[in-house]
MARTORDO-675841 format. One record per residue (C-alpha): x, y, z; residue in one letter. Coordinates in steps of 0.02 Angstrom, whole numbers, plus 50000, padded with zeros to 5 digits. Example, Ala and Ser with C-alpha at 12.3 -4.5 7.8 and 13.67 -1.06 7.14 Angstrom:
<sites>
506154977550390A;506844994750357S;
</sites>
This chain:
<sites>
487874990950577X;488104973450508X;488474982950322X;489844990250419X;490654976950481X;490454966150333X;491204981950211X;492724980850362X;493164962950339X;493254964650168X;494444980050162X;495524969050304X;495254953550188X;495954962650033X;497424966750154X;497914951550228X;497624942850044X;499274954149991X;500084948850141X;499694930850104X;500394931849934X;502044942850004X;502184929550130X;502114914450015X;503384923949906X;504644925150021X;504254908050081X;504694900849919X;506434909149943X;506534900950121X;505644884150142X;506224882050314X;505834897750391X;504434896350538X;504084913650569X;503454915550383X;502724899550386X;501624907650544X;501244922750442X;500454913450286X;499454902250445X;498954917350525X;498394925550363X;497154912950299X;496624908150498X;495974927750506X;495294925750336X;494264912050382X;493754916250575X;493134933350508X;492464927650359X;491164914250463X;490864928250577X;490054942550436X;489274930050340X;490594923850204X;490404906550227X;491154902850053X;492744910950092X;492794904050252X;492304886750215X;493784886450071X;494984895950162X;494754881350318X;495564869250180X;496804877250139X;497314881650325X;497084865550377X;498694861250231X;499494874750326X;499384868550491X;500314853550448X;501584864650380X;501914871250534X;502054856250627X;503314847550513X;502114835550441X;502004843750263X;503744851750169X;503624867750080X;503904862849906X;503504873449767X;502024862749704X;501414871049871X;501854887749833X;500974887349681X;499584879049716X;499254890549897X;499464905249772X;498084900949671X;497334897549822X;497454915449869X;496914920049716X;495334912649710X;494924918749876X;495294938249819X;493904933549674X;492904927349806X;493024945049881X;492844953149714X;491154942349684X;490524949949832X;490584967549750X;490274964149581X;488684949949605X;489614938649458X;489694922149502X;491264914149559X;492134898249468X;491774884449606X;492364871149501X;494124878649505X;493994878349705X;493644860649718X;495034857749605X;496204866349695X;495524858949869X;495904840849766X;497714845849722X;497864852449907X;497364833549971X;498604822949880X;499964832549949X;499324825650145X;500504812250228X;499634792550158X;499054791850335X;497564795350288X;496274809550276X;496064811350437X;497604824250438X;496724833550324X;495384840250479X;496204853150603X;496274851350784X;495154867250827X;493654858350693X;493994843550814X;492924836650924X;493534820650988X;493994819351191X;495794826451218X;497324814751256X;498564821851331X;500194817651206X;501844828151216X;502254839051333X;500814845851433X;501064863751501X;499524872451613X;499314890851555X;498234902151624X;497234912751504X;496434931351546X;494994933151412X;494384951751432X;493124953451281X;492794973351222X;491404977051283X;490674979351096X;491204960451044X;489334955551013X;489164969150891X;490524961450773X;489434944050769X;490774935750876X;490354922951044X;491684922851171X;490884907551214X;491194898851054X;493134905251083X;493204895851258X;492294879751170X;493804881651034X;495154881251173X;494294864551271X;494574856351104X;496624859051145X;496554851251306X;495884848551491X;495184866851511X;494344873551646X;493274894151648X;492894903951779X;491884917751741X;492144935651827X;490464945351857X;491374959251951X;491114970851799X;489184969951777X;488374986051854X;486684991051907X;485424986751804X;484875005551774X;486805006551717X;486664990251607X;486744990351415X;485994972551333X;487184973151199X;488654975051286X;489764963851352X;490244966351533X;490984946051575X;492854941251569X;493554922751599X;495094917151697X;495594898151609X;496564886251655X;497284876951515X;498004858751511X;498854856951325X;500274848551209X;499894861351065X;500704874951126X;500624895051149X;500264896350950X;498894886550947X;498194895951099X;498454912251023X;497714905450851X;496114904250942X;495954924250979X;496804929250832X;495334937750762X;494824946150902X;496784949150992X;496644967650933X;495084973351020X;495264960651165X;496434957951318X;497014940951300X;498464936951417X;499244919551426X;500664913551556X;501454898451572X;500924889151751X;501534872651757X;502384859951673X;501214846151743X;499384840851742X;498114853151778X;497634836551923X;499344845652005X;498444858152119X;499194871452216X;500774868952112X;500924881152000X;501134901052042X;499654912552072X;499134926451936X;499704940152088X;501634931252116X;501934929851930X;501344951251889X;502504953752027X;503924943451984X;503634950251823X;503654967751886X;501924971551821X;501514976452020X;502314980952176X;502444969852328X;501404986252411X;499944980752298X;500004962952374X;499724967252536X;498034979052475X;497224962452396X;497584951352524X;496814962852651X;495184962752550X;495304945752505X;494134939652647X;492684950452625X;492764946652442X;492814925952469X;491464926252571X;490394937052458X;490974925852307X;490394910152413X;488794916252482X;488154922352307X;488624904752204X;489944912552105X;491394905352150X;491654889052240X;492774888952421X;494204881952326X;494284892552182X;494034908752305X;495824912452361X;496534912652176X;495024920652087X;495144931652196X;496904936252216X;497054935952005X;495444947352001X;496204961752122X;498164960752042X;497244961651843X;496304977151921X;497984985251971X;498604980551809X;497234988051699X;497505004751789X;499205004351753X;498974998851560X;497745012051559X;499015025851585X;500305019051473X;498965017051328X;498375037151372X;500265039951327X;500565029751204X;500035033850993X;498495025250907X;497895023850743X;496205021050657X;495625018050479X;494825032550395X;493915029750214X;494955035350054X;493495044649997X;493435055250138X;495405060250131X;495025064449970X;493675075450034X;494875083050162X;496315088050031X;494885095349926X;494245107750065X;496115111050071X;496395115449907X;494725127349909X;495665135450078X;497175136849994X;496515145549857X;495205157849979X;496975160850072X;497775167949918X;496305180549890X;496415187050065X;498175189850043X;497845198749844X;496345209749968X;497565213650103X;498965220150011X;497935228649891X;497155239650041X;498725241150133X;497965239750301X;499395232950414X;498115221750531X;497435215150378X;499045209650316X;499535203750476X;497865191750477X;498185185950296X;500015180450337X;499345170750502X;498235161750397X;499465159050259X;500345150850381X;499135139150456X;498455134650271X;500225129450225X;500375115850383X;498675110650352X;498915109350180X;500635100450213X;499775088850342X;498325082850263X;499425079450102X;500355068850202X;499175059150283X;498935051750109X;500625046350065X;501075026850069X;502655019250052X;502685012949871X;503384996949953X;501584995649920X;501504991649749X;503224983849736X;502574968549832X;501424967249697X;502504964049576X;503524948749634X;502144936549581X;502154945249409X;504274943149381X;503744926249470X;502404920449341X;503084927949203X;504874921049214X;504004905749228X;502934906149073X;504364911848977X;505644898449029X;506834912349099X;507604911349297X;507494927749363X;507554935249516X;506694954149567X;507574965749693X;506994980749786X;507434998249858X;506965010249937X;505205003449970X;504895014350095X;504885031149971X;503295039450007X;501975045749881X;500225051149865X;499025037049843X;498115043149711X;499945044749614X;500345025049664X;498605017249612X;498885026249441X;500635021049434X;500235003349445X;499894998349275X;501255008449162X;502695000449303X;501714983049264X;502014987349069X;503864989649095X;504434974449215X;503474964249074X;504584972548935X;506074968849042X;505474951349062X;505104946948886X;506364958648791X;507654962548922X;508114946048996X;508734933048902X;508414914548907X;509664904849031X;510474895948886X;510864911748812X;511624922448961X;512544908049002X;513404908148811X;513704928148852X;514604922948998X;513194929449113X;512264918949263X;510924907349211X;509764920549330X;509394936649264X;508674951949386X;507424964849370X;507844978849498X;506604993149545X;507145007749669X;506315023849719X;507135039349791X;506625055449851X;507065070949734X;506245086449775X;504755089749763X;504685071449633X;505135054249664X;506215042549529X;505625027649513X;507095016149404X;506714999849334X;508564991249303X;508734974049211X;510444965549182X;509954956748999X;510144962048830X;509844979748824X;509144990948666X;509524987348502X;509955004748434X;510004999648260X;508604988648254X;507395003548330X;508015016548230X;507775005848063X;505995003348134X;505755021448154X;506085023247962X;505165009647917X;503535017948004X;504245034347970X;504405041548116X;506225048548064X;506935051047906X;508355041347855X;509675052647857X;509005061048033X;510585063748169X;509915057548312X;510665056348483X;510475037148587X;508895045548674X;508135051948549X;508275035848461X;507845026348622X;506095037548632X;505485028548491X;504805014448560X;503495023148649X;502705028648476X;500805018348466X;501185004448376X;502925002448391X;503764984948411X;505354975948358X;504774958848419X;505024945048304X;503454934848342X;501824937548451X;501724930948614X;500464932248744X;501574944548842X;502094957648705X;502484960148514X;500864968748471X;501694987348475X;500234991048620X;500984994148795X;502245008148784X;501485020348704X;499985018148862X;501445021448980X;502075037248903X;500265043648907X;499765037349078X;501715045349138X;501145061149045X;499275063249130X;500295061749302X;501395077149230X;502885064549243X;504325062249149X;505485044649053X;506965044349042X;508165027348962X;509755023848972X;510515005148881X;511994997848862X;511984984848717X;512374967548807X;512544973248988X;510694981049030X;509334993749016X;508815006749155X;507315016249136X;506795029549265X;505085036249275X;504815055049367X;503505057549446X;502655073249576X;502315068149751X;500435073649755X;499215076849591X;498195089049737X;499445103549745X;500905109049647X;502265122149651X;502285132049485X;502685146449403X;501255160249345X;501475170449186X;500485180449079X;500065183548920X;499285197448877X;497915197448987X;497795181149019X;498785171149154X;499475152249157X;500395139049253X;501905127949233X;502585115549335X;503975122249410X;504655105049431X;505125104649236X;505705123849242X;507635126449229X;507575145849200X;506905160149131X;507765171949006X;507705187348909X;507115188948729X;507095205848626X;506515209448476X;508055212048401X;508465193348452X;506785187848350X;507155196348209X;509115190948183X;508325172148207X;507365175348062X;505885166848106X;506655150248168X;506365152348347X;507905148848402X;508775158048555X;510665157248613X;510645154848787X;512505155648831X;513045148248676X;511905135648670X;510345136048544X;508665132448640X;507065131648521X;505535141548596X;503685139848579X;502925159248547X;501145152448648X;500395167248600X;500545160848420X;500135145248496X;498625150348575X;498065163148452X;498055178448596X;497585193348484X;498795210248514X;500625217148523X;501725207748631X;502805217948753X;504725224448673X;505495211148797X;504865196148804X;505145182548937X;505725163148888X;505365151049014X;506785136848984X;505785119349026X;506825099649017X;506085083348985X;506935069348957X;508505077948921X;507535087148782X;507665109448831X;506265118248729X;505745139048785X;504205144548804X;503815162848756X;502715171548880X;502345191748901X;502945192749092X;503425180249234X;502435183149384X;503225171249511X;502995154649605X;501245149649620X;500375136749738X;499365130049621X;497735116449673X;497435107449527X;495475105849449X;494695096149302X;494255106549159X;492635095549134X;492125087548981X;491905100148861X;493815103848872X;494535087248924X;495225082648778X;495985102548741X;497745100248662X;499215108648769X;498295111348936X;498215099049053X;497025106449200X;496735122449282X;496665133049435X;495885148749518X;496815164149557X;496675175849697X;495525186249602X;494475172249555X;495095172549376X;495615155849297X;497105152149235X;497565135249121X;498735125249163X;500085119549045X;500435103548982X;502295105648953X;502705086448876X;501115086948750X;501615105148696X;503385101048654X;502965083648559X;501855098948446X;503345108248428X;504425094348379X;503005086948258X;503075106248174X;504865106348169X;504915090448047X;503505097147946X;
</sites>
């Protein structure tokens, strides 16, 4: 159980360490701003409360130092400068290897924490280091400073709460270190003792609360625990707690509030006498206390029945392993493709009840199969996040101002698609960085801004999403990559080649046109890892640059890698799959029309020529092909290339499998499926099999 809760924390850790370093980004961008200043507080609080409670005392005891900076923050004892922003990012940073450490077993660098926690301390006021220790660590009397308010708290712990390690009573000691507080435990809940579970939690506390720190700092104190506990806090007073009998009861402020109906009133005050004198007789409440413990225990009764009802109506949401969606959208895929015989069986028999039953559960398979896909899509807001601290970093290594915008975060895609996007987008922001944007001094001689900007946008289109990475700097230097391409001859000299073509160079291995090394590029390693990492996610590239004004490059991609829409054909008596994504049309091509081509491949497809790929010369598929022959008319990148096929079958869900080591490295096929005959059929890999073709064509 404790494994459990400790593998929890850290996938919430790993979470609220991205929204600590989103927070301190946009932080950065507004100093002054308390709400985000709250969210970076609240971040590394949870880090740390949690953290103490599983058994991370490391994290916890580093993260307290860095809160403790934090807290000052908030109450406008410490500026946001970037000195802090930099330093609390490499704060953040060493916690996430803190995280990682506990995974991996290597050790963790603690001499880089105490420097940090060093660098943290001379940015304290010279009052001393006093500051430097936060007021729920402290344990000196309170004195009332400020303006005192009197809240009164409703602690309801889950009744699970000692399972997760934590002590409610450790959370009341925390909140007598704000101020003059005073408990009362409720026993109301505690059944029979044949009824009662050890480990269970059946006590809640009703506290009254003399403080100067404020709702925040009250709410700081559950904020580990405010998810799975009721924690209610209202306002009582505005004077000392020493004030009694001023401030409202818990029962007139739910009704003024409109929580509960005067009709309620009058049913607790009519038990209100039976239940004082119980309270009093049994020691557990004294005669003063009775008439508001009381009257608050009755009205937070009425008001738990009612939350009760709006929670049965109201949506919830839990966290499921990754492993076991991908388990789920497996089982689909096998369904889908079971589905797909019974429908092959049923129409083969023609037996009209058996059709009937295949189409009912072709129809349930394709809402599962739509549902459990999209249960694994996540906004790719995701991963954009991410990359602010690399245009951040970068721009500052390199001397350049530059400044990253976003759109269309909220595009959704598979996650499997997003976690092995991650690294070819990372390879093309730091291209944009280092060769796109220039220096300040020099966009300010081209009559640009001093700041350059990287945009990245994703949109929906079909059954793909493009995701465009825009920069406003130099753009492509046509002549310089073409000369290049000579040089390493990938063209010949005296090739006609169109802006793309010439543009598609730079993803060759080895290709660069950077003057010197640096740490970020100018090794001709990078590009030519996107184009294959684009490629094994059956996407697409595509760059457009204007010399002096920019460079755009949009990356295609499919939704899901589970399930595709595709187009079956045969050859001979074999059968394979394209992605119908990259399919523009299908035509006609007779024998006649092979033989006036005279041998070039070359079709006219309304007066345009389209080369073709004969794939059963390709494949080496023994026997005559039919007298009309069918070319399937694929587009990548702007480039059209045929592929030569016996007969189209049709659309084809298709769930994607591994061909398995022995044929992982195959040339031209990219995967496979199974039929609803059980055969297999190959699936094609459409970008790799017209880079062949091309490759042949200059031979």
């Amino acid at each position: 159980m404790i494994d459990a809760h400790r593998q929890a924390f850290k996938e919430e850790a790993y979470e609220l360490v991205a929204e600590l370093e989103t927070s301190l980004l946009a932080l950065e961008e507004v100093p002054d701003d308390k709400e985000t200043i709250g969210r970076v507080f609240r971040a590394m609080h949870t880090i740390k409360g949690s953290g103490a409670m599983f058994g991370f005392e490391d994290i916890a005891a580093f993260t307290h130092e860095v809160e403790t900076v934090f807290d000052l923050v908030r109450n406008d004892k410490i500026p946001v400068t970037k000195q802090l922003i930099n330093l609390t990012l490499s704060a953040r940073d060493q916690i996430k290897a803190m995280l990682d450490s506990s995974d991996s077993g290597s050790p963790v660098d603690d001499s880089a924490a105490a420097a940090l926690i060093l660098e943290l301390k001379k940015l304290l006021p010279q009052t001393g280091e006093d500051d430097f220790t936060p007021v729920s660590a402290t344990k000196a009397p309170f004195q009332p400073q400020g303006n005192l308010l009197t809240y009164r708290i409703r602690f309801k712990p889950a009744p699970d709460i000692f399972m997760s390690g934590t002590d409610p009573l450790k959370l009341i000691a925390e909140l007598s270190d704000l101020g003059a507080c005073r408990p009362i435990a409720q026993l109301s809940g505690i059944p029979v003792l044949e009824e009662f579970q050890p480990e269970s939690c059946y006590v809640h506390w009703d506290i009254i609360l003399t403080t100067a720190r404020g709702k925040d700092a009250i709410e700081d104190v559950f904020i580990f625990v405010a998810d799975d506990c009721e924690v209610v806090c209202d306002v009582i007073d505005d004077g000392s707690i020493e004030t009694e009998g001023d401030y409202k009861k818990l029962g007139e402020i739910l009704v003024e509030r409109g929580d509960i109906s005067r009709e309620d009133m009058d049913k607790v005050l009519s038990m209100q006498k039976r239940f004082g004198e119980l309270a009093v007789a049994t020691g557990l409440a004294k005669p003063d206390d009775v008439q508001s413990a009381l009257v608050e225990q009755q009205c937070v009764k009425e008001v738990r029945q009612e939350r009760q009802v709006q929670q049965a109506d109201s949506g919830t949401s839990i966290r499921v392993p990754a492993d076991k969606l991908d388990a789920l959208v497996n089982l689909v895929g096998e369904l889908v493709t079971v589905q797909a015989r019974l429908s092959q069986t049923a129409m083969s028999k023609r037996d009209a009840e058996l059709v009937n039953i295949a189409e009912e559960v072709e129809r349930l398979s394709a809402e599962l199969r739509d549902n459990a896909l999209n249960i694994r899509m996540l906004p790719i807001g995701t991963t954009f996040s991410k990359f602010k601290r690399l245009v951040r970093d970068l721009s500052n290594e390199l001397g350049k101002e530059i400044e990253m915008t976003t759109e269309g975060a909220e595009t959704e895609l598979d996650k499997t698609v997003i976690e092995r996007l991650n690294d070819p987008l990372v390879h093309l922001i730091r291209n944009s960085i280092d060769h796109g944007i220039e220096s300040p001094a020099e966009r300010i001689s081209a009559g640009k801004p001093s700041q350059g900007t990287v945009h990245l946008a994703a949109v929906h289109s079909g059954d793909s999403v493009l995701i465009s990475i825009t920069d406003d700097g130099a753009g492509l230097d046509r002549d310089a990559i073409r000369a290049k391409a000579v040089e390493k001859g990938l063209i010949q000299a005296t090739a006609e080649l169109s802006d793309k073509e010439i543009y598609a160079q730079i993803f060759a291995p080895g290709f660069s046109t950077a003057k010197q090394i640096t740490s970020v590029s100018g090794r001709g390693v990078g590009m030519d890892v996107v184009k294959r990492a684009i490629d094994a996610l059956r996407g697409t590239i595509d760059i457009n640059s204007t010399r002096g004004v920019g460079t755009t490059i949009t990356v295609k991609i499919p939704l899901t890698l589970a399930i595709i829409e595709s187009l079956l054909v045969k050859i001979g008596a074999d059968c394979f799959v394209l992605p119908l994504s990259l399919v523009n049309e299908c035509v006609e091509l007779t024998r006649e029309q092979v033989e006036d081509s005279h041998g070039r491949n070359l079709a006219n497809v309304r007066g345009h020529l389209i080369p073709y790929v004969p794939l059963r010369e390709q494949f080496g598929i023994t026997g005559t092909p039919p007298a009309i022959q069918q070319i399937v008319i694929t587009e990548v990148n702007g480039l059209r290339v045929g592929f030569v096929v016996d007969n189209v079958i049709g659309e084809h869900q298709t769930v994607i499998k591994s061909l398995g080591r022995a044929y992982k490295n195959v040339e031209g096929v990219s995967g496979a499926t199974i039929l609803g005959d059980g055969s297999v059929a190959l699936i094609l890999d459409i970008p790799h099999l017209m880079r062949g073709a091309e490759m042949s064509e200059r031979a």
